[in-house]
C-alpha positions in Angstrom: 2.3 1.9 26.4 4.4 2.9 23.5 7.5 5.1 23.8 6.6 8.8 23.4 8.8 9.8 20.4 9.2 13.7 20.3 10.7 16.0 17.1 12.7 14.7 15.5 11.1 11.8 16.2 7.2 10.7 15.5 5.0 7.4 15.8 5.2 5.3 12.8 1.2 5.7 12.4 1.3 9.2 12.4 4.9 9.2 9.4 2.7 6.3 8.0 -0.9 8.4 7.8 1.0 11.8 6.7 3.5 10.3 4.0 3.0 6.9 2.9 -1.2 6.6 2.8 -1.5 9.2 0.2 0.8 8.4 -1.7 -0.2 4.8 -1.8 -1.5 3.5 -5.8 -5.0 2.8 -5.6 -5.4 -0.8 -7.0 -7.7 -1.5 -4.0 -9.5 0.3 -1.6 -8.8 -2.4 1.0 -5.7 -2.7 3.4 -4.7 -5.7 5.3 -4.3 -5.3 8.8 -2.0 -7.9 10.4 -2.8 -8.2 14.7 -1.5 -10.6 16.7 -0.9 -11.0 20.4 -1.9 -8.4 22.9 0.0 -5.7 24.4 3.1 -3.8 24.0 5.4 -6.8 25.6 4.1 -9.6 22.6 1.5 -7.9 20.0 -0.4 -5.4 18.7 -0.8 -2.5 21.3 -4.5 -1.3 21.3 -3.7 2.7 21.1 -1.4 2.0 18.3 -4.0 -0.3 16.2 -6.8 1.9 16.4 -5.1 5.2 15.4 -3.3 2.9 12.8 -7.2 1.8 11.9 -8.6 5.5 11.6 -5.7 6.6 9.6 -6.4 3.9 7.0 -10.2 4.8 7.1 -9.7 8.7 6.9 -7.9 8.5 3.5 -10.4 6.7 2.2 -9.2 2.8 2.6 -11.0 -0.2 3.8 -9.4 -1.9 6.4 -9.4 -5.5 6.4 -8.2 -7.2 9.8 -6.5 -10.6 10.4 -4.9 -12.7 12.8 -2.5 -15.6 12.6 -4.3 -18.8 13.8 -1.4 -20.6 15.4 0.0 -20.6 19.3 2.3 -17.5 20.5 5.8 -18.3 20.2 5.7 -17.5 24.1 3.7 -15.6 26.8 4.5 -12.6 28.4 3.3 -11.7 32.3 2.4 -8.1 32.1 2.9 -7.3 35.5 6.2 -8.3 35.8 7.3 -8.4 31.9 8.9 -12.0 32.2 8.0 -14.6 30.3 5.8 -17.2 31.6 7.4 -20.6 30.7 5.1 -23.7 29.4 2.3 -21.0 29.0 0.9 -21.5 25.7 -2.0 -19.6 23.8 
């Protein structure tokens, strides 16, 4: 789970939702949405994607997912927050 981040301090989706979006020049209505991995040790966290998701879609933007397709540098075990040597995926 991300780091709560109080005043002065705020998530990047919400400073990215409430300053950049709208100010963004309309040459598209799509956004590229970059995901890649899977938690908050090697990727994308799920919280953070969706609410970075709905911010895109509430001012109006398309979102338009992708994913590298090529192995993960390395593996992370979740439980412990090591990485898992020779894992590959």
């Amino acid at each position: 789970m991300s780091p709560k981040m109080g005043p002065p301090f705020e998530s990047f989706t919400s400073w990215f939702s409430r300053f950049a979006l709208p100010f963004l020049p309309r040459f598209s209505d799509k956004i590229a949405v970059v995901l890649s991995g899977c938690g908050v040790y090697d990727g994308a966290e799920v919280h953070e994607s969706a609410a970075a998701l709905a911010a895109i879609t509430r001012q109006g933007f398309q979102p338009v997912i992708f994913a590298p397709d090529k192995q993960q540098a390395h593996v992370v075990d979740h439980n412990s927050g090591q990485e898992q040597a020779g894992e590959k995926r």
